[in-house]
ZAROTOR-760519 format. One record per residue: residue number from 1; x, y, z of N, C-alpha, C in turn. Coordinates in steps of 0.001 Angstrom, whole numbers, plus 500000, padded with zeros to 6 digits. Example, Ala and Ser with C-alpha at 12.3 -4.5 7.8 and 13.67 -1.06 7.14 Angstrom:
BEGIN
NODE   pos     n.px     n.py     n.pz    ca.px    ca.py    ca.pz     c.px     c.py     c.pz
NODE     1   513190   494310   507800   512300   495500   507800   513200   496700   507800
NODE     2   512850   497750   507080   513670   498940   507140   512900   500030   507870
This chain:
BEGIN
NODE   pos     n.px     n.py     n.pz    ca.px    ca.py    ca.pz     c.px     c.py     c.pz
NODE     1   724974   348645   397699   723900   349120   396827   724339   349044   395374
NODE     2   723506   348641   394540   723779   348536   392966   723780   350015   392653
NODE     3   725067   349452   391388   725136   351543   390777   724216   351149   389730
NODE     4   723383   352406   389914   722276   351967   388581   722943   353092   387552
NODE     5   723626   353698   387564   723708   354307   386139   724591   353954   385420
NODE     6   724058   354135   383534   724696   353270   383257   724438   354363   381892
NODE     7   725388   354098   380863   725443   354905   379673   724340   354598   378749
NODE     8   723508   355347   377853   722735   355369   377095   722800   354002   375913
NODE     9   723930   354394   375780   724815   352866   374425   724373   351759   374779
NODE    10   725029   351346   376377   725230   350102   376940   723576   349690   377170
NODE    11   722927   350518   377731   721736   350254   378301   720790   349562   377006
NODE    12   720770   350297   375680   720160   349908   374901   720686   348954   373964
NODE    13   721949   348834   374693   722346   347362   374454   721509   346005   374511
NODE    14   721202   345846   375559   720361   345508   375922   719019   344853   375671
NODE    15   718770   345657   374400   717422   345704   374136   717077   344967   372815
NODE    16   716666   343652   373033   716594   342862   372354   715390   343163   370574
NODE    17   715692   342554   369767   714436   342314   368380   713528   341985   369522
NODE    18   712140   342860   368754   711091   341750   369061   710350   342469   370560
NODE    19   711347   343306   371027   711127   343550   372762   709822   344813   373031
NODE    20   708825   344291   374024   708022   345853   374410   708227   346531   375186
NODE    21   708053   347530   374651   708325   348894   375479   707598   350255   375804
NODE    22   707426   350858   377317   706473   351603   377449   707329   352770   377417
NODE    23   706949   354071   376933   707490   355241   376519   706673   356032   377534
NODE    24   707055   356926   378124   706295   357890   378915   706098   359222   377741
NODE    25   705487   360254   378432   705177   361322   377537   703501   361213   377082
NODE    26   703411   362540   376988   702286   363098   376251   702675   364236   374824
NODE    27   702661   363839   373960   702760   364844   372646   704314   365249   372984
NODE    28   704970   364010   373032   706499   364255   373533   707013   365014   374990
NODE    29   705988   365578   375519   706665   366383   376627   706366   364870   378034
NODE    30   708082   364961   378555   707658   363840   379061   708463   362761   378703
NODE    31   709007   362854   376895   709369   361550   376535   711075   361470   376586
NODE    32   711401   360331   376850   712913   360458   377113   713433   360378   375533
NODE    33   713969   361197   374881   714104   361557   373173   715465   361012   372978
NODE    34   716616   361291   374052   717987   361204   374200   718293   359478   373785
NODE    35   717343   358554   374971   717257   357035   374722   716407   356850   373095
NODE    36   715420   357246   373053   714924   356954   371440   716195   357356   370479
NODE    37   716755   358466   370443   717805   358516   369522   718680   357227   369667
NODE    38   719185   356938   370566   720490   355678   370499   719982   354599   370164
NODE    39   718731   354328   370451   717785   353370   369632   718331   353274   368153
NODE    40   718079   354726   367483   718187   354691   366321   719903   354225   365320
NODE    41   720867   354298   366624   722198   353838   365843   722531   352097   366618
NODE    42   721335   351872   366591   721290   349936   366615   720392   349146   365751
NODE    43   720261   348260   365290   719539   347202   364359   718462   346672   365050
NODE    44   717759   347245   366269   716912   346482   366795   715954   346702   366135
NODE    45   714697   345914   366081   713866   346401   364916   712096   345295   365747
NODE    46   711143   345306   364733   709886   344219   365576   709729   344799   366937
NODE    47   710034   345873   367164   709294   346547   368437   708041   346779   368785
NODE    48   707120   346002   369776   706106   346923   370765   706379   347801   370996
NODE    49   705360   349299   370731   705507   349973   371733   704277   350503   372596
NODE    50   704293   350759   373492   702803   351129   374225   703520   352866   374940
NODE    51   702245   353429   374538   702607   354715   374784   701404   355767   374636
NODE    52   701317   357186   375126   700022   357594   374557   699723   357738   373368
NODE    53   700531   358247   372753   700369   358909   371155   702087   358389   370207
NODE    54   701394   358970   368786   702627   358470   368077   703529   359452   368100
NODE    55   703574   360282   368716   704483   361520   368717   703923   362150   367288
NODE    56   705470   363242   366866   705200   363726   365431   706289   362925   364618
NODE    57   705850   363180   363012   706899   362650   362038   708643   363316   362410
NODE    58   709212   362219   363032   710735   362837   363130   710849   363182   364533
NODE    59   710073   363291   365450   709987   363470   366709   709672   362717   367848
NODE    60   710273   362291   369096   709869   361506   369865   709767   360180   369451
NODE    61   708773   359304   370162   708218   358164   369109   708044   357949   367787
NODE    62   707689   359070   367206   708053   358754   365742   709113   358825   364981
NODE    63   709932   358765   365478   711616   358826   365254   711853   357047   364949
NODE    64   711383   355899   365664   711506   354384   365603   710064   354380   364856
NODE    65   708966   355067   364731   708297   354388   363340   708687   355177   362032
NODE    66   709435   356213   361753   709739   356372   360823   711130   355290   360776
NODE    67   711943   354897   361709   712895   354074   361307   712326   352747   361020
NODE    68   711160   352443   360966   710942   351136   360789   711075   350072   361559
NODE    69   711409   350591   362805   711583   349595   364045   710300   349049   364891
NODE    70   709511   349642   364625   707771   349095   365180   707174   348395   364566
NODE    71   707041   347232   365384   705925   346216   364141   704591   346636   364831
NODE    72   704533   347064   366231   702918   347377   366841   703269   348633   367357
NODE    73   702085   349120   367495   701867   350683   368216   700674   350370   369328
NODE    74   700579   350640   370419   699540   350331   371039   699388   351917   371789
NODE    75   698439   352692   371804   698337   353978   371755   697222   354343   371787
NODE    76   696882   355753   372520   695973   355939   372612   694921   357203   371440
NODE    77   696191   357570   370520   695490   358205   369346   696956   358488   368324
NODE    78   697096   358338   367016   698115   358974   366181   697884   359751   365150
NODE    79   697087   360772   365468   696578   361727   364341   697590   362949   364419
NODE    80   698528   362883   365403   699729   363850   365277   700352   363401   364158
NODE    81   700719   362318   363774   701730   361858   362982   701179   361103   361663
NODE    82   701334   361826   360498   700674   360860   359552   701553   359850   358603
NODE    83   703017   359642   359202   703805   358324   359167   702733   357491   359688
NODE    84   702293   357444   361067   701700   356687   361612   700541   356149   361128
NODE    85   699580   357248   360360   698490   356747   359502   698856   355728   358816
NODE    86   699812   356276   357986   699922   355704   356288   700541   354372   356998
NODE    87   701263   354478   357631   701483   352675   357890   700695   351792   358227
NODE    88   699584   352149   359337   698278   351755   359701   697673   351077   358811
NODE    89   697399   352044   357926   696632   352150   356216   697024   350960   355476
NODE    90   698468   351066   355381   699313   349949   354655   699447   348862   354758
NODE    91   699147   348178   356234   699639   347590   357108   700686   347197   357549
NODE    92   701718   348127   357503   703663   347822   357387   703335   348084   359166
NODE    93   702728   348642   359810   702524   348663   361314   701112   348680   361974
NODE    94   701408   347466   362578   699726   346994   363901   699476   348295   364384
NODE    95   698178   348316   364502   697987   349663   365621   696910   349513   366761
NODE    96   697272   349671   367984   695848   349075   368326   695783   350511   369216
NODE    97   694324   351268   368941   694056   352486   369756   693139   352110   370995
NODE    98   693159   352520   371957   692782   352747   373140   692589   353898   373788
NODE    99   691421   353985   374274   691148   355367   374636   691575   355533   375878
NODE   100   692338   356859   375939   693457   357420   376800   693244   357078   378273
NODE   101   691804   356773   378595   691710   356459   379819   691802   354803   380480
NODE   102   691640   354716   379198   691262   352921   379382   692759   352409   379590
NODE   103   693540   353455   378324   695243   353050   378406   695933   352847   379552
NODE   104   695803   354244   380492   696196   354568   381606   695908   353281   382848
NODE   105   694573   353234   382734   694201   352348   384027   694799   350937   383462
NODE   106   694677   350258   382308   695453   349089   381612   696765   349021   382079
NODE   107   697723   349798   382249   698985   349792   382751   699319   350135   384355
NODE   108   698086   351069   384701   697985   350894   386229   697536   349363   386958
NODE   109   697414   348574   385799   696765   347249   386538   697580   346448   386588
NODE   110   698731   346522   385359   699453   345543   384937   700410   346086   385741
NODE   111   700751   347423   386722   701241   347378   387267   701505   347011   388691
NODE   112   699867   346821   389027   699347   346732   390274   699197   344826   390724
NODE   113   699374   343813   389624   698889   342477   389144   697643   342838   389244
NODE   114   696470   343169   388883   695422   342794   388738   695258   342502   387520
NODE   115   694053   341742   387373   693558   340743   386598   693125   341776   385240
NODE   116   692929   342642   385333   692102   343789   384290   691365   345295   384833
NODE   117   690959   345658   384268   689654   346850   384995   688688   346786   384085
NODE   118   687241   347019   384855   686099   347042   384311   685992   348583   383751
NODE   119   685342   348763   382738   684981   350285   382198   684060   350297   381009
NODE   120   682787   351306   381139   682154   351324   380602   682189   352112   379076
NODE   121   683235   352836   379216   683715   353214   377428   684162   352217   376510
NODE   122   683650   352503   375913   683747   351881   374462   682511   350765   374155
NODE   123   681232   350974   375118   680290   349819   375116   679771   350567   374068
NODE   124   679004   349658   372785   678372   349654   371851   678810   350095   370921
NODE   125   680617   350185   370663   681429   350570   369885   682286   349427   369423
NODE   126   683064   349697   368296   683890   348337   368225   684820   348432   369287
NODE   127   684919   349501   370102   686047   348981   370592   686011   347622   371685
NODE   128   684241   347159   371912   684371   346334   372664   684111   344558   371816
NODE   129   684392   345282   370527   684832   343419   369463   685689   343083   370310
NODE   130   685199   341809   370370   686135   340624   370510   686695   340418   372075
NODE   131   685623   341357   373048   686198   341606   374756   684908   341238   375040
NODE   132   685432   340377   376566   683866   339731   377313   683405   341326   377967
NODE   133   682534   341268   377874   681558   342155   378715   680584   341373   379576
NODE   134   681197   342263   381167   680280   342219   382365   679357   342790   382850
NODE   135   678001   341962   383371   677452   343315   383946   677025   343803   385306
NODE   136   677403   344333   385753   677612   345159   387154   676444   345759   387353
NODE   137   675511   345403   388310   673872   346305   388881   673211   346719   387663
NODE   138   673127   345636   386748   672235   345875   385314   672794   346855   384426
NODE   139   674225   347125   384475   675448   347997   384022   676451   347676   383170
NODE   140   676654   347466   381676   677324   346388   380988   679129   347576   381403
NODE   141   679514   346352   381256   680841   346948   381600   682064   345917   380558
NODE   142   683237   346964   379529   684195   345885   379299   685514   345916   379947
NODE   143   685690   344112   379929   686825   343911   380839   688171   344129   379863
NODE   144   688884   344616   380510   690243   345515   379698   691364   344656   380928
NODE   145   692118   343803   379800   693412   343253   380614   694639   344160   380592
NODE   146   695566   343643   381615   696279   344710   382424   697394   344763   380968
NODE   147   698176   346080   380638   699480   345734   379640   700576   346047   380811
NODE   148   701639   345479   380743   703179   345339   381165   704120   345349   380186
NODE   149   705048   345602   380323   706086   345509   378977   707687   345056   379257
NODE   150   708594   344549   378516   709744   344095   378983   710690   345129   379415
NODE   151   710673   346217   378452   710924   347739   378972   709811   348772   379252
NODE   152   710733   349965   380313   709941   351101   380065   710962   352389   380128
NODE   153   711151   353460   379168   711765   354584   379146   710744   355537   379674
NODE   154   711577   356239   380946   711038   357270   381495   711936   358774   380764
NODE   155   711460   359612   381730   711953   360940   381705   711508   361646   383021
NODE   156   713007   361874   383922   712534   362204   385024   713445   363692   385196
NODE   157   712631   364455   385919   713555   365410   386321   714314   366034   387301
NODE   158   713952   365612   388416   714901   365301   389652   715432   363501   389677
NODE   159   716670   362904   389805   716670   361788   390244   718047   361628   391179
NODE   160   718077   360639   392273   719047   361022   392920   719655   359048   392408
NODE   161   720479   358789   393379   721771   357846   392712   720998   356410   392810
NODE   162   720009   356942   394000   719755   355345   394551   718360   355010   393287
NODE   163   717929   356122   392476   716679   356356   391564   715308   356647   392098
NODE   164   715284   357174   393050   714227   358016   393407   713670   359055   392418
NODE   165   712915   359335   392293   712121   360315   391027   711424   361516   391448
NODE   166   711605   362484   390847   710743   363821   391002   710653   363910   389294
NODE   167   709017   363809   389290   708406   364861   387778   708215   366075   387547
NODE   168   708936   367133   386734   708489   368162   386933   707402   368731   385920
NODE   169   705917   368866   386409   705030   369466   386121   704297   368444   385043
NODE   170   704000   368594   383557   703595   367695   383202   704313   366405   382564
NODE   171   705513   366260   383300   706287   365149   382817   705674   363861   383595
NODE   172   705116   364447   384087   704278   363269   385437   703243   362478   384513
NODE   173   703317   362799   383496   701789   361982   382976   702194   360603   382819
NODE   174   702426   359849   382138   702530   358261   382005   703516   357989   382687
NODE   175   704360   358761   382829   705706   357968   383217   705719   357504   384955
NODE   176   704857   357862   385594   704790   356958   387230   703856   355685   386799
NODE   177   703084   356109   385857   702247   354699   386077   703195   353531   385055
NODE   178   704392   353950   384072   704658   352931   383415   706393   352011   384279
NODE   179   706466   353073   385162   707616   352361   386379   707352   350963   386760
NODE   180   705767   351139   386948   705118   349667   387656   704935   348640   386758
NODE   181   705016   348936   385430   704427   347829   384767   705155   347264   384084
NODE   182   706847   347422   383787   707446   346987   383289   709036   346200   383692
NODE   183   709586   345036   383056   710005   344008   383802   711870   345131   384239
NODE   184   712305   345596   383200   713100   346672   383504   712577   348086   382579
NODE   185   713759   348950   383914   713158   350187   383816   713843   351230   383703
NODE   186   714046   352080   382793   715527   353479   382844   714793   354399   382647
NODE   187   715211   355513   383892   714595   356886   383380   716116   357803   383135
NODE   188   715674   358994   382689   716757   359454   381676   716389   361003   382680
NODE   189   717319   360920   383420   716910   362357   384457   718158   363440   383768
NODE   190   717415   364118   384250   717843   365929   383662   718817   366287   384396
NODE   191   718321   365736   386046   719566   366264   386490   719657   364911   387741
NODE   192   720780   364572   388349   721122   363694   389189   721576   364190   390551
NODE   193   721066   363544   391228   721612   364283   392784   721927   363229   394185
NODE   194   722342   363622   394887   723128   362581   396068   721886   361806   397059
NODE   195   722216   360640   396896   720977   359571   397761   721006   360950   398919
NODE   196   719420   361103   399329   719555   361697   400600   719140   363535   400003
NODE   197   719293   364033   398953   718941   365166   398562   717727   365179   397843
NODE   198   716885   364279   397569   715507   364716   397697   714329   364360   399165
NODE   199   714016   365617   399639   712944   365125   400689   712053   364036   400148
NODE   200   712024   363288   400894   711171   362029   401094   709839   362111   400518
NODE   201   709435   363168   401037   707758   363349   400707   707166   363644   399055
NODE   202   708566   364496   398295   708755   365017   396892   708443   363620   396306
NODE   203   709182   362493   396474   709171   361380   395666   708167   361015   394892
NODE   204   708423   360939   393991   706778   360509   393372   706989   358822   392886
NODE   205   708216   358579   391751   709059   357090   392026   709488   356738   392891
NODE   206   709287   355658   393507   710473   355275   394475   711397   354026   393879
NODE   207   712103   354240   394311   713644   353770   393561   713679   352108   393714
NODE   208   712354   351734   394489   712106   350222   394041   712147   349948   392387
NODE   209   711300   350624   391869   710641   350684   390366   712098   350988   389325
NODE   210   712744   351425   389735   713718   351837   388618   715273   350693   388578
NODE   211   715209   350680   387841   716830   349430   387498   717653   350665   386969
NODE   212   717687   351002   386144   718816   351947   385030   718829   353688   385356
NODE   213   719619   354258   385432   719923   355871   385737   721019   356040   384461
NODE   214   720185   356769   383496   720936   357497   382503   721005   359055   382551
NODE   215   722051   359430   382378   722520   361045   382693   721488   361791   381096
NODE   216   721175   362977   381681   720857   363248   380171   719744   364424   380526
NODE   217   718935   364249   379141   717395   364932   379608   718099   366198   379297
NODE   218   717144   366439   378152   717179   368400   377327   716705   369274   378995
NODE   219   717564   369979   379389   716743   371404   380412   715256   372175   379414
């Protein structure tokens, strides 16, 4: 069996200019902060990131757009953070918003290979410039293609060696659906435990989805 854990340094070694990446978390709870910091003592820079929100100024995700390491934000709102505005504004960073639901199922698709999902938000808004719209039983619907990313940083809080996953409580929000959609994958568990010490049924990851086990994660 491959040892998947591997040090924070090395892992984001790794991580090329230019590379996308899905961040789990909601308003930071959720987000693996430990991996965003080591981010910050490397030169990687031209980052995707897809995630719900921009975090706050100095916090979470906004820790790599205040460093200047994001050339896109793909997100589903950044009115927490008004780094995030003013760059928007400026155009020193892409932003493309998506509404939180549309986000979710977009990465459930790209995790699933499907082709896109149909959804009727955002009809007669811009958000459906520049997207074919279908229509379903005289029902306009827009087609939303799947996102995947080259990385994805989790935050898990049970994980055992082989990377099986337990979320605890609302850490569960993005971070099962962004396991699936991305080409590698490190979650940053709180606490680590012996293949065989989580019941089967708890699992919410299964340790197909995960490549990388980093020790870590604030209690």
């Amino acid at each position: 069996m491959k040892n998947k854990l591997i040090s924070k340094k090395d892992f984001v070694a790794m991580i090329p200019n230019g590379a996308s990446i899905m961040i789990g978390g909601f308003m930071n709870v959720g987000t693996p902060e430990e991996i965003i910091d080591e981010m910050l003592n490397t030169d990687v820079s031209d980052l995707t990131i897809i995630c719900n929100d921009a975090g706050y100024p100095g916090v979470g995700v906004g820790k790599l757009i205040d460093a200047g390491k994001v050339k896109k934000l793909i997100a589903s709102h950044i009115g927490l953070n008004p780094v995030a505005g003013e760059k928007m504004t400026n155009k020193t960073m892409a932003v493309e918003l998506i509404p939180q639901g549309t986000l979710a199922e977009r990465i459930r698709a790209g995790g699933a290979g499907l082709g896109g999902i149909l959804t009727p938000t955002g009809i007669g808004t811009i958000v459906e410039e520049g997207k074919q719209i279908i229509t379903v039983d005289d029902k306009k619907f827009i087609l939303e293609k799947p996102l995947k990313a080259d990385f994805a940083f989790l935050l898990g809080h049970v994980v055992d060696k082989k990377g099986n996953i337990i979320y605890h409580e609302t850490i569960r929000n993005f971070n099962p659906l962004m396991a699936t959609a991305a080409e590698h994958v490190a979650v940053l568990a709180r606490k680590i435990v012996e293949i065989g010490d989580i019941d089967k049924d708890s699992i919410i990851t299964p340790y197909i989805f995960v490549d990388y086990i980093i020790e870590g994660g604030k209690q």
